[in-house]
N, C-alpha and C positions, 0 to 999 in steps of 0.2 A: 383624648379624653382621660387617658390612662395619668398624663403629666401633670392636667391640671387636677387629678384628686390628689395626686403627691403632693404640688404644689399645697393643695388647701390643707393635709395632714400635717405638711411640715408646720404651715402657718399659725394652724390649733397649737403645738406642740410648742411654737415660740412662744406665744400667746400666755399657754398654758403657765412656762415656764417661769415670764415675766410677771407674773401676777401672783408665782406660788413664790418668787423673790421677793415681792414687794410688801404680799402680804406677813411672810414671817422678818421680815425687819421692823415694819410696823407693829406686829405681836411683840418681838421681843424688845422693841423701844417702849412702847407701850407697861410691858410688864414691869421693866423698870421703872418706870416711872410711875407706878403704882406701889411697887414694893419699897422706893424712898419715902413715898409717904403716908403709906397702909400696909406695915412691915408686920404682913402675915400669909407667909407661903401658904399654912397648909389650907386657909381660906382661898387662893387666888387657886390652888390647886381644886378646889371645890366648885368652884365656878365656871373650871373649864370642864370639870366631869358634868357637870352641871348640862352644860351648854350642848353637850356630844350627847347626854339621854334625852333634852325635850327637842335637838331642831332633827338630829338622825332619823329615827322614828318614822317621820311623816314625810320629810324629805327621801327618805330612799324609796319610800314606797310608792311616792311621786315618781320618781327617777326609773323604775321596777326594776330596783337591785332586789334580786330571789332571796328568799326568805330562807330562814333558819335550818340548817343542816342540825337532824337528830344527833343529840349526844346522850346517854347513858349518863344518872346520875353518879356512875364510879370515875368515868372520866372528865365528868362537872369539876368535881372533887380534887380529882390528883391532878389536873393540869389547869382548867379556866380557872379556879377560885385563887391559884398562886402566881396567875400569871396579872388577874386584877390585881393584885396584891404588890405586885410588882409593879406595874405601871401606877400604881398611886404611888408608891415608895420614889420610885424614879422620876415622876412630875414633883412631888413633895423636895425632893432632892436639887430637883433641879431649879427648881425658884428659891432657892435658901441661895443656892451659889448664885444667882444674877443677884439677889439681894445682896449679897456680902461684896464680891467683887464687878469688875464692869464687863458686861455684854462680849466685847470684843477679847477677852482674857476667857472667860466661860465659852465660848467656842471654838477659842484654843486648846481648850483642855478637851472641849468633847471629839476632837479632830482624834482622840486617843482609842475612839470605837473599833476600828482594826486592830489593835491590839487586842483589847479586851475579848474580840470575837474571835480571834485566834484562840487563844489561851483559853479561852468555855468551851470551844470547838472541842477543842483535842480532848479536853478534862472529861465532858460531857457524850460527844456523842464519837471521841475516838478517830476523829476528822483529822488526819496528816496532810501538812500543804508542802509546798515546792520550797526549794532554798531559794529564789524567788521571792516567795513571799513575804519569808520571814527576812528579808535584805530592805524588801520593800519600809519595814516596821522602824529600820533604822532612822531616818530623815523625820519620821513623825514621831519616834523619841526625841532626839535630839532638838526638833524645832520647838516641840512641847516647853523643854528644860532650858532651851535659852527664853522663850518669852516667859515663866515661874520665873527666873532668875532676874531678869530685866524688868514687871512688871512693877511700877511705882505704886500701886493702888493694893497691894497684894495681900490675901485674909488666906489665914490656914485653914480655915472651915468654909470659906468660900471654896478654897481647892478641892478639902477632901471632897465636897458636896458635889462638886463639881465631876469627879473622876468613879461617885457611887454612882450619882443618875447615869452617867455612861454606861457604868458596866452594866447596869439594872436596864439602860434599851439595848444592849446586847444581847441580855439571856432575851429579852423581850423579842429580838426579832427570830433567836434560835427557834423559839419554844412556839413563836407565832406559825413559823413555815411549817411545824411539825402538825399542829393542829390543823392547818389549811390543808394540809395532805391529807390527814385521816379525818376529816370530818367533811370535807367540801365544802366548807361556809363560804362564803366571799366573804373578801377580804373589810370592808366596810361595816357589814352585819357584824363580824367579831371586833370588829373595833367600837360598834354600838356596843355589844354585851359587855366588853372588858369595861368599857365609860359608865353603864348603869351599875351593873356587880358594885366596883370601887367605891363608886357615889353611896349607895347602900349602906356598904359596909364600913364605908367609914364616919360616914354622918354623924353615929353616938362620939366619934372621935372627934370629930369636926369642933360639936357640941360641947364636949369636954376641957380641950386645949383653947380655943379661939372666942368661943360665942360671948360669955361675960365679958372677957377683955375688949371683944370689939364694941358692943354698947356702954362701956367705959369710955371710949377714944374719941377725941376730940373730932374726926370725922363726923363721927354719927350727932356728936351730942350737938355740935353747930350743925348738923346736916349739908353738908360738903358735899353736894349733888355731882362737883365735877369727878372726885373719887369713885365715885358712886357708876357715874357714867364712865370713866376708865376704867374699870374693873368689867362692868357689861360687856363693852368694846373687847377686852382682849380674850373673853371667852368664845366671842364671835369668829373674831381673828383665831384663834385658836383652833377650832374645828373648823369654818374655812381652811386652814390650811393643809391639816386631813385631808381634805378630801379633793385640793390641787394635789396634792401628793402621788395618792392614790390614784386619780387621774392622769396623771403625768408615769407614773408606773405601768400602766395600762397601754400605754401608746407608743413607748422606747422600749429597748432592750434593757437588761440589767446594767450594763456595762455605761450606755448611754445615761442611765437616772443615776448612773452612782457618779459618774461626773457630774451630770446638774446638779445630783446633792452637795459635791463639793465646791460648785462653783455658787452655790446658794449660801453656803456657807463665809465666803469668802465676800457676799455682797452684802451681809446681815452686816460682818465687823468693817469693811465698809461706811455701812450706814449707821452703825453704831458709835464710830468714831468723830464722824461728821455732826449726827445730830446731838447728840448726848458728849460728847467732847470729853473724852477723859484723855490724860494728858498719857504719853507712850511714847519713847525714845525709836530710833531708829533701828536697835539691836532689837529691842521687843518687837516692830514690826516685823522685820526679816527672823525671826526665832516663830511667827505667825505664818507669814508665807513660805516657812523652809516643811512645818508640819500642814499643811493645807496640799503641798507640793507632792509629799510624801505620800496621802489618802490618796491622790490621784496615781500614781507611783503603784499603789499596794491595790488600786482598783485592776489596774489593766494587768498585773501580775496574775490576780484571783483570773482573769478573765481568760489569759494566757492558760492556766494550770486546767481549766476548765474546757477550752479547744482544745486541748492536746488529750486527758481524758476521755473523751469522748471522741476522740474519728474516729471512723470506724474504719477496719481493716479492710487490706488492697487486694493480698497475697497471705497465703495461696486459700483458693476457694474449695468450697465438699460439693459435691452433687446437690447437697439440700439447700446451699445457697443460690443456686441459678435459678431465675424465674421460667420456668419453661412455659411455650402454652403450642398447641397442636397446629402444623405448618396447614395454610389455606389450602382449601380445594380448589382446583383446576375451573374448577365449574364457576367457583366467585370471581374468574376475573374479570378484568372489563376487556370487550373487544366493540370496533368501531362505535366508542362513546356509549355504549351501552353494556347494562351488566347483565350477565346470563349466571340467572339463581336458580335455575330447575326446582325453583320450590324453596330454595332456601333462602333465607332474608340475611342479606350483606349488611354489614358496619365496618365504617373505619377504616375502607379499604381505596390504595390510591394506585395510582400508574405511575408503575417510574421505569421506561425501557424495558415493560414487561417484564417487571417481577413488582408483586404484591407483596405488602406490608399490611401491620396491623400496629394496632399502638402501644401493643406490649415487646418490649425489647427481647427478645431469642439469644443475642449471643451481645456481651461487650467487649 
């Protein structure tokens, strides 16, 4: 019984995995191909906050993901309001870079998130990691700077955009775990609030920068319904993929999601090269899989520095570490299959060549 539920876990977990691959290759094909011909991130960014405050909402409560952990309107303030602010800045960011340069070059670059989380780590919360780690950071330099050097398609604001929205889900995951600690939210709900906050507060902006110009654009003014329907679609895909994520975190260990995130990664340019075809030399591939190699490299290092951290010690023990619990009475034992309790009620007690046990350990 026991194998066939492992069985069926692992299955979900494939399952899981292939679906949370397929659907972010599709998103980020998709989004490309929306921003070649409706070249307006902070709109496309709008439509996926969009999508995360009307389907989350009634979907979770569908789901009975627990509701909302109290915060204090002081720390509304000093941390949720900057951390929306962030994750709009870093979606905003990060569709300018697939707009400018191609799919498989912008996941090159974001392969650069171990870096960036090192260096916030330490800046921020004083976080020292292993020489290890920081060895680990090498190979996804380096693969980074041969594929920028090799990329035929290559935009300087595709880069920088590309190297901001990274470091901006850096702090975002920093600043995420910290909230999840002190506040208990699940992790879903705060992903609803940071997607309505942004949506919110950026709307007057939205408004400002994008909205004339988009009822000027030949889209709208021929009514280009298929735009209209790709733009829908990747908002969908978008938060669909939320929440394969989220799912997929839920059921592996850290160590395990952060290889599937780098092996998702690696299926997205992939499919991005296949479908959407932009042209790449040989040095830019391997300058792609030398930094893909590497996040894999700097995963199982963090993962190393983290078992070693935490064993816990062998030798030598204090008196207040032994579990003690009071040796059985004579009276509990069993004799001819039967147990003599003079009143007292036995547990957990067995025969073994006459001497009784309990299931609390006495001596190791």
């Amino acid at each position: 019984m026991s194998d066939r539920k492992e069985h069926r876990q692992w299955a979900t977990i494939i399952f899981l995995c292939l679906s949370w691959y397929i659907v972010s290759s599709s998103n980020n094909v998709i989004g490309k191909l929306v921003l070649s011909e409706f070249p307006f991130p902070t709109t496309v960014t709008m439509v996926q906050l969009l999508s995360i405050t009307v389907y989350s909402g009634p979907f979770f409560n569908l789901w009975g993901v627990r509701k909302y952990a109290d915060m204090s309107w002081r720390y509304y303030a000093k941390i949720i309001i900057p951390l929306a602010l962030g994750k709009f800045l870093a979606s905003v960011s990060s569709h300018i870079s697939i707009w400018k340069v191609p799919v498989s070059y912008a996941h090159t670059v974001k392969a650069t998130m171990p870096l960036f989380t090192v260096i916030l780590s330490r800046i921020i919360l004083k976080e020292k990691h292993t020489t290890l780690v920081y060895l680990s950071l090498v190979p996804i330099i380096t693969g980074v700077g041969i594929a920028t050097v090799t990329e035929l398609s290559f935009d300087k604001i595709g880069l920088i955009c590309a190297l901001l929205s990274t470091m901006g889900f850096s702090l975002q995951n920093i600043f995420s775990k910290k909230v999840l600690k002190d506040t208990g939210v699940h992790h879903l709900r705060l992903l609803h609030i940071l997607g309505r906050l942004a949506l919110f507060m950026f709307l007057p902006v939205w408004f400002y920068m994008d909205f004339f110009s988009i009822i000027a654009h030949p889209t709208v003014i021929t009514r280009d319904y298929k735009v209209l329907a790709l733009l829908f679609t990747d908002g969908v895909l978008n938060w669909l993929q939320n929440i394969i994520a989220f799912s997929v975190l839920s059921l592996v260990t850290p160590l395990t999601y952060a290889v599937a995130s780098a092996s998702k990664r690696i299926f997205v340019i992939g499919v991005s090269l296949l479908i959407l075809g932009n042209p790449v030399t040989w040095v830019n591939v391997f300058g792609m899989v030398l930094a893909i190699l590497g996040v894999l490299g700097y995963n199982r290092a963090k993962y190393l520095s983290r078992h070693t951290d935490t064993k816990p010690p062998v030798l030598p023990f204090t008196n207040q570490q032994w579990n003690y619990s009071q040796l059985p009475s004579t009276d509990n034992f069993y004799g001819n299959g039967k147990a003599y309790t003079n009143g007292i009620k036995t547990t957990n007690l067995l025969l073994n060549n006459n001497t009784a046990t309990t299931n609390k350990l006495l001596f190791v």
